[in-house]
N, C-alpha and C positions, 0 to 999 in steps of 0.2 A: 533349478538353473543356477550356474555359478559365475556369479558376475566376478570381470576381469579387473585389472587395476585404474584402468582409465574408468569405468563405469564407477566404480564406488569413489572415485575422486571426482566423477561429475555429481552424483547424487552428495557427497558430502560438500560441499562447495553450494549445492543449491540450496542444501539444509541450512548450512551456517549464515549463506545470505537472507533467507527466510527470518531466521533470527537476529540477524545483524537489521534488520527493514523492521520489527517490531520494537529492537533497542530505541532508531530511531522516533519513532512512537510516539513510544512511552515519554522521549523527551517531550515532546511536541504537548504531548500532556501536560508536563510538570513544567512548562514555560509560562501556561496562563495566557497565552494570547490567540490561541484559538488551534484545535486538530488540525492535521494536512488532510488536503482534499480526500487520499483514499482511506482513511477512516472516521469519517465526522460526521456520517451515518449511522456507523457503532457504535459511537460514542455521544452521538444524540441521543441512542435509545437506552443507551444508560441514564443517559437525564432525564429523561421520560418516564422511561418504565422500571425503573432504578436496580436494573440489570447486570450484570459484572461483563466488562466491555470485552474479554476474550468470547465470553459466549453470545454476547451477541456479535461479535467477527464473525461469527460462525454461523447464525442465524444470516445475515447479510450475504456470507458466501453461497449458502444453500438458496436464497432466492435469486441469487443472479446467476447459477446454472439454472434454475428453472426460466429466467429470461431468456437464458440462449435458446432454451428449447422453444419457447414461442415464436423466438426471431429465426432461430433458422430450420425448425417444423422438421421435414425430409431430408434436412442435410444436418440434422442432428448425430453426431457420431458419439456411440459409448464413450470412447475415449476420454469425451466431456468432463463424464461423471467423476475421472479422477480429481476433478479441479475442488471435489467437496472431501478430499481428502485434503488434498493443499492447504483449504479452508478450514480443516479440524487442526490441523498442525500449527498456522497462521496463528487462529486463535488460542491456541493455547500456548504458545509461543510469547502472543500480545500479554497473557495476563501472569507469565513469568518476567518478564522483562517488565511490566509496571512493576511489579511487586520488585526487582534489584533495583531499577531508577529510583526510587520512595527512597533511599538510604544513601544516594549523591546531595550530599550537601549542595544548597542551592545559595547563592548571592543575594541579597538582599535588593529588593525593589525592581524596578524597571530594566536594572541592566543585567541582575541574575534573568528575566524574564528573557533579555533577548541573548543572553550567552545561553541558554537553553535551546534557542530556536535555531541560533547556529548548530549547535551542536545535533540536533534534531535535525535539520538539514542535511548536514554533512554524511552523518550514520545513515540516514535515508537512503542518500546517494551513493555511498559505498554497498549497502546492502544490496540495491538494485544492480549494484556493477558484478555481482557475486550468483545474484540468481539469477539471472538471464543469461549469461552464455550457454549454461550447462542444457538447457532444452528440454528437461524434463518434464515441468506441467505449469502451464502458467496459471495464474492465482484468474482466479472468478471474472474481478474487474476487468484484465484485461482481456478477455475470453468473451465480456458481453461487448467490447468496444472492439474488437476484431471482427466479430457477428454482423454488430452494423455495418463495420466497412465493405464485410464482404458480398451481405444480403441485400447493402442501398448502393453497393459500388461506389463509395465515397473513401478521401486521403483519411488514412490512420490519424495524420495529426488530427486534422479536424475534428475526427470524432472522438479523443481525447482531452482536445481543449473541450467538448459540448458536454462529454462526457462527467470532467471535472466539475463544470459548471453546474450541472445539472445534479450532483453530489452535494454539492454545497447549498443548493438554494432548496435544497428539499429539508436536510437539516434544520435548514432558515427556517422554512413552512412546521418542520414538525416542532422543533423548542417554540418557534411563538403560539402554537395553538397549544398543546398540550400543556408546554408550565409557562407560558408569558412570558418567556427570555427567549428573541428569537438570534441571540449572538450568546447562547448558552456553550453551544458547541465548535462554534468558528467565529474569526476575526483576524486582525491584523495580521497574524502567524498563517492564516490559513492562504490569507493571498499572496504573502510571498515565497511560502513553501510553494505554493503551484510555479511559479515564478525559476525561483531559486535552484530547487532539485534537479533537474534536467541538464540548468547552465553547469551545476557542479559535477555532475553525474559527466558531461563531457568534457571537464575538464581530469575527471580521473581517468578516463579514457584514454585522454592525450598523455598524460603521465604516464601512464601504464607502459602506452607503446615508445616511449622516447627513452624510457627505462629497459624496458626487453626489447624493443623492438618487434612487439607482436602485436597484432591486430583486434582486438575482441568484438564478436558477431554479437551486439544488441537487438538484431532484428527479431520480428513475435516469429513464435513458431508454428 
């Protein structure tokens, strides 16, 4: 099959935001104040099981397709399965992007910590602005928080805020049992990245369109 120009400009656009959301990341990492809500699972089980945090992205993505298969049984579509592609790219994506982050000179103390988290934020939110239009496959997490919306007939937000929350307090559960640090993997960064990303993510939004004048369709697919 010979994809046209508009096609290979939606796939490369989804790619780069792919990678532009694990830039993000990696800052999130290198801030010290705690992962964003969607990776503080993977990077628990790096503290746990002293894992390299791309492969466990990847471990994490492969089990929440197998969630969706639980949750939506009969209305499981192949299609799914490409989201453990997304996941193999995701993660290896995450553990290139730590490894160029690790060579960003960082500021010294509290304020290098939260010019990180800006920074971390802001890549987040750009990244997300970049892969979502294009509609190609969305990443695992949101795939199992569409599932519930669609199998309990509940609002997307909702089951994103339960969603997030529920990300993070598992985390909590798994650093305090396994190594006795139960803010090993999240903290002060963690809550306002939940917070923050969304507000900034809509305000690129807004800029985008007051700039071109065009629309961009964030909706799931």
């Amino acid at each position: 099959m010979i994809m046209n120009g508009n096609m290979i400009k939606r796939i490369s656009l989804y790619v780069l935001g792919l990678f532009v959301m694990t830039v993000g990341i990696a800052f999130s990492f290198r801030s010290d104040l705690g992962s964003s809500p969607v990776s503080s699972i993977p990077y628990s089980m790096m503290h746990v099981w002293a894992i390299e945090v791309g492969f466990a992205t990847i471990l994490f993505h492969i089990a929440l397709v197998i969630l969706q298969f639980l949750i939506l049984r009969k209305n499981f579509k192949a299609k799914i399965l490409l989201q453990v592609v997304a996941g193999v790219l995701f993660g290896y994506f995450t553990t290139l992007a730590v490894y160029l982050v690790s060579f960003v000179p960082k500021p010294p103390g509290l304020i290098g910590d939260f010019i990180f988290l800006g920074i971390s934020i802001v890549v987040l939110a750009f990244g997300i602005f970049l892969y979502l239009p294009p509609h190609i496959v969305q990443l695992a997490g949101e795939g199992v928080m569409q599932a519930i919306a669609i199998t309990y007939d509940l609002p997307f937000p909702k089951v994103k805020v339960g969603f997030d929350a529920a990300m993070v307090i598992i985390s909590v559960v798994m650093c305090w049992i396994f190594i006795g640090n139960p803010l090993a993997s999240v903290g002060i960064g963690t809550i306002v990245a939940a917070f923050l990303v969304g507000t900034v993510l809509e305000y690129i939004v807004k800029g985008f369109k007051k700039i071109t004048g065009r629309e961009v369709d964030l909706k799931q697919m």
